[in-house]
C-alpha positions in Angstrom: -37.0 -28.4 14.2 -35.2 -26.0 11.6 -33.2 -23.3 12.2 -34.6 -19.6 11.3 -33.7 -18.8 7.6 -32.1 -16.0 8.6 -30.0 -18.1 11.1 -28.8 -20.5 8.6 -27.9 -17.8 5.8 -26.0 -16.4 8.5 -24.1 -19.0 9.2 -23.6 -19.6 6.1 -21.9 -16.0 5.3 -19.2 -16.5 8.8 -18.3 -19.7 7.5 -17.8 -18.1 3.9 -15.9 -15.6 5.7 -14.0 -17.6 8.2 -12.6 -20.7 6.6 -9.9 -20.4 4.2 -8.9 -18.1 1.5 -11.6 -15.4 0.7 -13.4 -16.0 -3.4 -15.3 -13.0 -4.1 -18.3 -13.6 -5.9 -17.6 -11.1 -9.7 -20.1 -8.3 -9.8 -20.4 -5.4 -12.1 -21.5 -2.4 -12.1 -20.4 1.5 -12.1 -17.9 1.4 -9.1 -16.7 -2.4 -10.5 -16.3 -0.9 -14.1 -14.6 2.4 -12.7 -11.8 0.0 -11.1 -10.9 -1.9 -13.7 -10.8 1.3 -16.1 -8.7 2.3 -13.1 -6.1 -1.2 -12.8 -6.3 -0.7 -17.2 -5.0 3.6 -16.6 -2.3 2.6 -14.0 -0.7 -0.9 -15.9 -0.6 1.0 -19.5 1.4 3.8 -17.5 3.5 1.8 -15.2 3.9 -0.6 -18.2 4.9 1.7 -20.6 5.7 4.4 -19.6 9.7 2.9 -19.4 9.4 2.3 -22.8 9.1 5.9 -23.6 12.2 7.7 -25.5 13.1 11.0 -25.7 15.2 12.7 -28.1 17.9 15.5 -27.0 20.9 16.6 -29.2 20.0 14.6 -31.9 20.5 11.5 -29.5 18.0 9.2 -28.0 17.4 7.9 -23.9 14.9 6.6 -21.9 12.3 8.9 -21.1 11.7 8.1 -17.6 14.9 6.7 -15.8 16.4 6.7 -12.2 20.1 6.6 -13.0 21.4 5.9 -9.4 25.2 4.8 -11.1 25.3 8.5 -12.3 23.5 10.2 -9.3 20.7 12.0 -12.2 16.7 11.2 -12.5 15.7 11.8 -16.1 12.1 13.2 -16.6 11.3 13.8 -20.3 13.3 17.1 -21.0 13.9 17.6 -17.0 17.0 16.0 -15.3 17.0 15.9 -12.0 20.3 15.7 -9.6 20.6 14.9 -5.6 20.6 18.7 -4.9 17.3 19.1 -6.0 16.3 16.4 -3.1 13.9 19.4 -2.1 12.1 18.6 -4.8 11.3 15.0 -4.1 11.1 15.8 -0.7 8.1 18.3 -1.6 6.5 15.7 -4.1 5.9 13.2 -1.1 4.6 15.7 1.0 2.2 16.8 -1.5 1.3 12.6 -2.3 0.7 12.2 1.9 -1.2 15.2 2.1 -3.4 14.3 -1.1 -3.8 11.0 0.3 -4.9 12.9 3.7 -7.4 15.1 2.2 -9.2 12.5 0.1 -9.0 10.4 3.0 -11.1 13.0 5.1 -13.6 13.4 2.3 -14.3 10.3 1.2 -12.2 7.6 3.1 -9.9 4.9 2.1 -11.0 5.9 -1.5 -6.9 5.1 -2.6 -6.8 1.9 -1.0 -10.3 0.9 -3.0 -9.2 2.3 -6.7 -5.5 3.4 -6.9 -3.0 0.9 -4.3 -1.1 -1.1 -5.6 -2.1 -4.4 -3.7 -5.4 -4.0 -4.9 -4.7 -3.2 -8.4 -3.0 -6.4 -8.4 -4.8 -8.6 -6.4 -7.4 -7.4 -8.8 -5.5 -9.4 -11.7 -4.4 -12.0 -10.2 -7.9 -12.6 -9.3 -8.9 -12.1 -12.6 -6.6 -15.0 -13.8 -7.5 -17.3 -10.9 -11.1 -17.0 -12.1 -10.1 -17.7 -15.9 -8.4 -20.7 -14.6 -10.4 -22.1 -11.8 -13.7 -20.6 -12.8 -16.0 -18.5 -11.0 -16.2 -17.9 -6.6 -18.3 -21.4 -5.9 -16.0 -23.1 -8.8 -12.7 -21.8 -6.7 -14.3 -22.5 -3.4 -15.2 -26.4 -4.2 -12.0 -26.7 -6.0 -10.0 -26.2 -3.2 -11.8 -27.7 -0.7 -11.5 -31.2 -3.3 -9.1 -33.7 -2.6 -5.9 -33.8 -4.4 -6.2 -34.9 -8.3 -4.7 -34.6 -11.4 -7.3 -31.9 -12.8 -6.8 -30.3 -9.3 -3.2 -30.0 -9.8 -2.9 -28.9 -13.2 -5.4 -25.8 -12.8 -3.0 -25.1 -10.2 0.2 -25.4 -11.9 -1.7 -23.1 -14.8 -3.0 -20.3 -12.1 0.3 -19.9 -10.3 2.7 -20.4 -13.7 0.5 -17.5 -15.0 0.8 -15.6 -11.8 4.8 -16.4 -11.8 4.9 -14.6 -15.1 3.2 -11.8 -14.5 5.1 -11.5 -11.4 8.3 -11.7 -13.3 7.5 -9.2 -15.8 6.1 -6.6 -13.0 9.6 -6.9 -11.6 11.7 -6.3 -14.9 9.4 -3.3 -15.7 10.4 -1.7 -11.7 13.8 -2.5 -12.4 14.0 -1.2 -16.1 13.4 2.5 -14.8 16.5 1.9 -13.2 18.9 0.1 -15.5 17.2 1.5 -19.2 15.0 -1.5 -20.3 16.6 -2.2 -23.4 19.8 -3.0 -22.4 18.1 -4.8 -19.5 16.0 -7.5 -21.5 19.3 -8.7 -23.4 21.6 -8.3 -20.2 18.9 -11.2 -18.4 18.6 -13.2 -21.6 22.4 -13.3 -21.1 22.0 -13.8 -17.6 24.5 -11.0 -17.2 22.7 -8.4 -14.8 24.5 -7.4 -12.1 24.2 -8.4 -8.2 21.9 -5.5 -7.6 19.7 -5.6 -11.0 19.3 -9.5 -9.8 18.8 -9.0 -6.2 15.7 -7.0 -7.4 14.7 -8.7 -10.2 14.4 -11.8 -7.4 13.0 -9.6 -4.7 10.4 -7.9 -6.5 9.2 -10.5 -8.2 8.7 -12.7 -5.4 7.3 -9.8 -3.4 4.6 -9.6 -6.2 3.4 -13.0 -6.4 3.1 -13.9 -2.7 1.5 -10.5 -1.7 -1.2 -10.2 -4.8 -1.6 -13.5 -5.1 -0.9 -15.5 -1.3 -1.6 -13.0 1.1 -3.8 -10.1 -0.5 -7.0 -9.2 2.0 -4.3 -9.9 4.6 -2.4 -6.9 3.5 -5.3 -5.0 4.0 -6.6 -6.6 7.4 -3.4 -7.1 9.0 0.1 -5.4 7.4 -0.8 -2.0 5.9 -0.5 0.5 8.5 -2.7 2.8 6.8 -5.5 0.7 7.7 -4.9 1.3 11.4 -4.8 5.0 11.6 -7.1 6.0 8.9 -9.5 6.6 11.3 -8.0 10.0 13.1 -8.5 11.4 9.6 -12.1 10.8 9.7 -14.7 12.8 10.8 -18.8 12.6 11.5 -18.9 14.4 7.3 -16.6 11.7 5.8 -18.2 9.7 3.2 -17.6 6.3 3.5 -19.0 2.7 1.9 -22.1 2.6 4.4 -25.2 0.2 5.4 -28.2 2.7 5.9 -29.6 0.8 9.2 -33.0 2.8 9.3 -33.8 1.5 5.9 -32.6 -1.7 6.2 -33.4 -2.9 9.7 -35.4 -5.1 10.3 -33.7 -7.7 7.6 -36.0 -10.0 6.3 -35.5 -13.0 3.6 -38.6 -11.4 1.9 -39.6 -7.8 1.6 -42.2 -7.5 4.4 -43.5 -3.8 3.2 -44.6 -0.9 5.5 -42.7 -1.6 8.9 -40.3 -3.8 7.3 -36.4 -3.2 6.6 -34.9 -3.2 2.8 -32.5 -5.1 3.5 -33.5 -9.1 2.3 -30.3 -10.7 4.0 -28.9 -12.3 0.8 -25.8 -11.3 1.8 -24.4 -10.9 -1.2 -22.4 -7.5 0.1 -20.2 -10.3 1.9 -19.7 -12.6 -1.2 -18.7 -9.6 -3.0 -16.4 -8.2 -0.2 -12.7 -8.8 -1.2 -11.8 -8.5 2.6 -14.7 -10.6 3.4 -16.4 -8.3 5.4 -20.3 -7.5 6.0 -20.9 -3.9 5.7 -24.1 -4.1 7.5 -21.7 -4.1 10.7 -20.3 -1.1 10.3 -17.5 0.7 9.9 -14.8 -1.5 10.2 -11.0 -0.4 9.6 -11.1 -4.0 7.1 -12.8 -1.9 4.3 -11.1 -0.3 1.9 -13.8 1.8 0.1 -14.0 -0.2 -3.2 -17.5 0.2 -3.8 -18.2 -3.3 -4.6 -21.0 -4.4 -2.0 -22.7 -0.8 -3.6 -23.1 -2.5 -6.9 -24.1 -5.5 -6.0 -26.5 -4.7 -3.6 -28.2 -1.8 -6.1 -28.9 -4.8 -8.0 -30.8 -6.9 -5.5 -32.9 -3.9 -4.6 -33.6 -3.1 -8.4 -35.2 -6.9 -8.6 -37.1 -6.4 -5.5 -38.3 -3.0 -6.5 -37.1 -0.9 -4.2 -34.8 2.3 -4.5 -31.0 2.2 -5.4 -28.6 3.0 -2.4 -29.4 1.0 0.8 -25.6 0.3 0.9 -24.0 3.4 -0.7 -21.0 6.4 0.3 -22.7 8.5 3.5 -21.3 9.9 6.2 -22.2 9.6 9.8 -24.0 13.0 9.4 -26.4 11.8 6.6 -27.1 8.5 7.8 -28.0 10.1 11.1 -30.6 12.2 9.3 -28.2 15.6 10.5 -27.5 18.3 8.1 -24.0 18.6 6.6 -22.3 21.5 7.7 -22.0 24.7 5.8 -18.4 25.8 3.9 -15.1 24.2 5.7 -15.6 26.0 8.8 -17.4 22.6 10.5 -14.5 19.9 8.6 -11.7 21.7 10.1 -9.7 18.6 9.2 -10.5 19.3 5.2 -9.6 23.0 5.7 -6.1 22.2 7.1 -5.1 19.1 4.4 -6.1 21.7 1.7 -4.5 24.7 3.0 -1.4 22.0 3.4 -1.5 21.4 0.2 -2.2 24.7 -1.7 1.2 25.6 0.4 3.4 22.7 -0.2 2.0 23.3 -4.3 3.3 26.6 -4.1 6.7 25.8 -2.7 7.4 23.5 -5.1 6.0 25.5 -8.4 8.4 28.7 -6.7 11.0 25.8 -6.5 10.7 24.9 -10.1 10.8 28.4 -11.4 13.7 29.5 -9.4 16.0 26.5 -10.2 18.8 27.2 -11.7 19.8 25.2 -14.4 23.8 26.0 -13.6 25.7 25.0 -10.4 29.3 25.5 -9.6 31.6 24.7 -6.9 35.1 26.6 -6.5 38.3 24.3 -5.0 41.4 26.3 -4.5 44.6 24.5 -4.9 45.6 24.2 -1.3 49.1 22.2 -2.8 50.7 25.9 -3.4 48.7 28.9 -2.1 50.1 31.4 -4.6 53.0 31.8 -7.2 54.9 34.7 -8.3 55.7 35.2 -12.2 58.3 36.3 -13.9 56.6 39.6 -14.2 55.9 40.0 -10.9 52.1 38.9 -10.7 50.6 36.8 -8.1 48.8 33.7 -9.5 46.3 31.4 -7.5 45.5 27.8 -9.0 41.4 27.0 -8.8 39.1 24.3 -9.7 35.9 25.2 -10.7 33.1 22.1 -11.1 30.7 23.6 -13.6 27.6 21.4 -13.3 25.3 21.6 -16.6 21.7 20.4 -15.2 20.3 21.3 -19.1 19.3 18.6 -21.0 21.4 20.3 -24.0 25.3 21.3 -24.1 26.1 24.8 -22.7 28.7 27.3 -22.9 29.9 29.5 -20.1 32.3 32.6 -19.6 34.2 33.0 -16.4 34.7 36.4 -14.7 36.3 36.9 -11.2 36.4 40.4 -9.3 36.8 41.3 -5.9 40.4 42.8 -6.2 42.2 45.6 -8.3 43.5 44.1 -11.8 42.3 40.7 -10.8 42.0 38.8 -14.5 42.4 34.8 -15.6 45.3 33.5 -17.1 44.3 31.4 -19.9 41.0 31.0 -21.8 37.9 32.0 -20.2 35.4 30.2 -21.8 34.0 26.2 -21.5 31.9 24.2 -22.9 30.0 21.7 -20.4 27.9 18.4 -22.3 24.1 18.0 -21.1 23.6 17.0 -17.8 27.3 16.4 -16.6 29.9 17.7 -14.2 32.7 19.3 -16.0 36.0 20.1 -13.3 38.3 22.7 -15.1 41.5 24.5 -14.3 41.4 28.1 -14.0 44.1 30.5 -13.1 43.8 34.1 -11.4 46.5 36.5 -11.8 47.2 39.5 -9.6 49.3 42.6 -9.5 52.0 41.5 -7.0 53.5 44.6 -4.8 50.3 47.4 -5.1 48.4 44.8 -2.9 48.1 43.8 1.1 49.0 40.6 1.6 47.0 38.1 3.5 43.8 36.1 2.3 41.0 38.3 0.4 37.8 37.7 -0.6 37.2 37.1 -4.2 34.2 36.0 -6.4 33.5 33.8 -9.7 30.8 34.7 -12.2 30.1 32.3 -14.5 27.5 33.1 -17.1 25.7 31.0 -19.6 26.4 32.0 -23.3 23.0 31.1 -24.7 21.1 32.8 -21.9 23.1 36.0 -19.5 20.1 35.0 -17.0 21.4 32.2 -15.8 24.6 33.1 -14.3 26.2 32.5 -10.6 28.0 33.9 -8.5 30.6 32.2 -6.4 32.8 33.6 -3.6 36.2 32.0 -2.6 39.4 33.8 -1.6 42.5 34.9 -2.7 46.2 34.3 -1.4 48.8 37.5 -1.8 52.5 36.7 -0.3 
């Protein structure tokens, strides 16, 4: 006697699921298209953008570029140094809490458009399925035996993937070394142990997690997948199977009394974690939309409305009504309070930056010398840091004491973005003064603009 249709399609869908690598079935549609305009956005920046120059002082440098030798992080016209580590500390606190709010509105939304791993896995997919051919092609190819034509589509897919691979890496590392003096420096094989380590690393890390392991990134190592729950709540949209419209499934339509839902079960071919939506939640799904196209398509042949599998939250598909204003989605209040505050800091942090910094040494060799005409002197070296992307010119100034002046020239000139040490002597009248250690203080004051000045205190030895 035969089994149930039902029973054998679903059999057919765990062993789909269950044995071996997972081959997507391609779909399109609006959520399908918005991804790949997304992976296209994402390459052409991450791609390019290290190719970027930027002119300053009639000289040219990479636009975008990590200079960890030199301790600066280049930004267009912004430089960056380690004391503005506040800074990057505030920009990954605004990233997590972005990530947090979207995540309560609308779920896993990043993991399903914007992460990395599935941007990639994305092309890398895309290749396999130029080389192989389409999900039933890849599926019967690999369960062949071993042949020649077996072996060279292979060789093809995972050269391909190799260079891709390769080239991702050089990219990541060229916003670190500048990329043109990287390209020649590899040609030359003459990159340094670090540049090589991750040229190697990266690489590799590429082509075994986008192409080798991908859904298993999302099902078993990413540890956003495990806790992305506590961020939900009964409002949060999410990729959902509307049960009340679907159940009971049927292989045909059945009408009044029956469910939408025709159990093709092409929402699992289409599944890039190999899921079926139609269980439920599951902390598998990462929100890409693609079991929404494809299964808008089925009901448009069938004739029945769009959406059986679409973004709902608990709420809606329970028939409740969504709550009114933030007071019921406490969750979304505090993520976008959180990050109105954290947007502030770091605009207040921006606008208050200096541009100058110094730091006053006092020669501790010799605390003080007398002249010949009876002055105290004191021996200092002041570290004018220029964070300007153009040269600068400052004046010094010290007060604190009666007839305090500096010995010598007053005035220095610092080059864009560097830390210039110089000498700087302070002379005193010697005899109309206590003795002992007094408090002085350094102005320094930028020529181009008096608004940027700083005031340091140090101290000042009298015999």
């Amino acid at each position: 006697m035969n089994k149930p249709v039902s029973k054998v399609r679903e059999a057919k869908l765990e062993l789909y699921r269950k044995q071996g690598k997972i081959h997507a079935r391609a779909v399109d549609g609006r959520f399908n298209r918005l991804r790949w305009a997304l992976v296209w956005l994402t390459q052409i920046v991450f791609y390019g953008a290290c190719w970027l120059s930027w002119e300053s002082n009639g000289s040219s440098r990479q636009a975008i570029l990590f200079d960890i030798a030199h301790e600066k992080l280049y930004l267009f016209g912004l430089v960056l140094w380690p004391q503005d580590a506040l800074l990057l500390a505030l920009v990954l606190i605004l990233a997590a809490t972005g990530l947090f709010l979207v995540t309560a509105l609308a779920g896993r939304l990043f993991c399903g458009f914007l992460c990395p791993q599935t941007v990639y896995t994305a092309i890398f997919t895309w290749i396999e399925a130029k080389v192989e051919g389409d999900h039933l092609a890849r599926l019967k190819l690999d369960r062949s035996p071993p042949s020649a034509g077996k072996l060279l589509r292979k060789a093809v897919k995972h050269g391909i993937w190799a260079v891709v691979a390769l080239w991702t890496a050089i990219t990541f590392v060229g916003y670190f070394t500048p990329i043109r003096e990287l390209l020649p420096s590899i040609a030359g094989l003459r990159t340094g142990p670090w540049e090589a380590f991750w040229l190697i690393f990266y690489a590799a890390f590429t082509y075994v997690q986008a192409g080798l392991a991908r859904e298993a990134v999302c099902q078993h190592m990413c540890p956003y997948s495990r806790f992305q729950g506590v961020m939900f709540d009964p409002t949060t949209a999410n990729v959902a199977y509307d049960r009340q419209r679907g159940e009971p499934r049927s292989a045909r339509r059945q009408g009044a009394g029956g469910g939408d839902c025709i159990d093709c079960g092409i929402c699992v071919e289409v599944c890039p974690t190999g899921i079926d939506i139609r269980d439920g939640l599951q902390y598998q799904c990462i929100n890409c939309g693609l079991c929404i196209d494809a299964c808008d398509q089925v009901m448009e042949r069938i004739g029945a409305p769009r959406g059986l599998i679409r973004f709902a939250s608990e709420r809606e598909l329970a028939g409740a009504p969504a709550p009114q204003g933030l007071g019921g989605r406490p969750r979304v209040a505090v993520y976008g309070a959180l990050l109105l505050v954290f947007s502030l800091l770091g605009g207040g942090y921006l606008a208050e930056r200096s541009l100058l910094l110094v730091d006053v040494l006092r020669d501790r060799g010799a605390l003080s010398r007398e002249t010949a005409e009876g002055r105290i002197e004191n021996a200092y070296t002041l570290k004018l840091m220029n964070l300007d992307d153009a040269p600068r010119q400052y004046r010094v100034a010290v007060s604190g004491l009666p007839g305090l002046e500096i010995v010598g020239s007053d005035q220095f000139a610092v080059a864009p973005a560097t830390i210039r040490p110089v000498s700087v002597t302070v002379s005193a009248p010697g005899g109309a003064l206590p003795s002992g250690i007094r408090p002085i203080a350094f102005e320094i004051v930028a020529e181009h603009d008096p608004a940027t000045r700083v005031r340091e205190p140090s101290s000042f030895a009298l015999p």
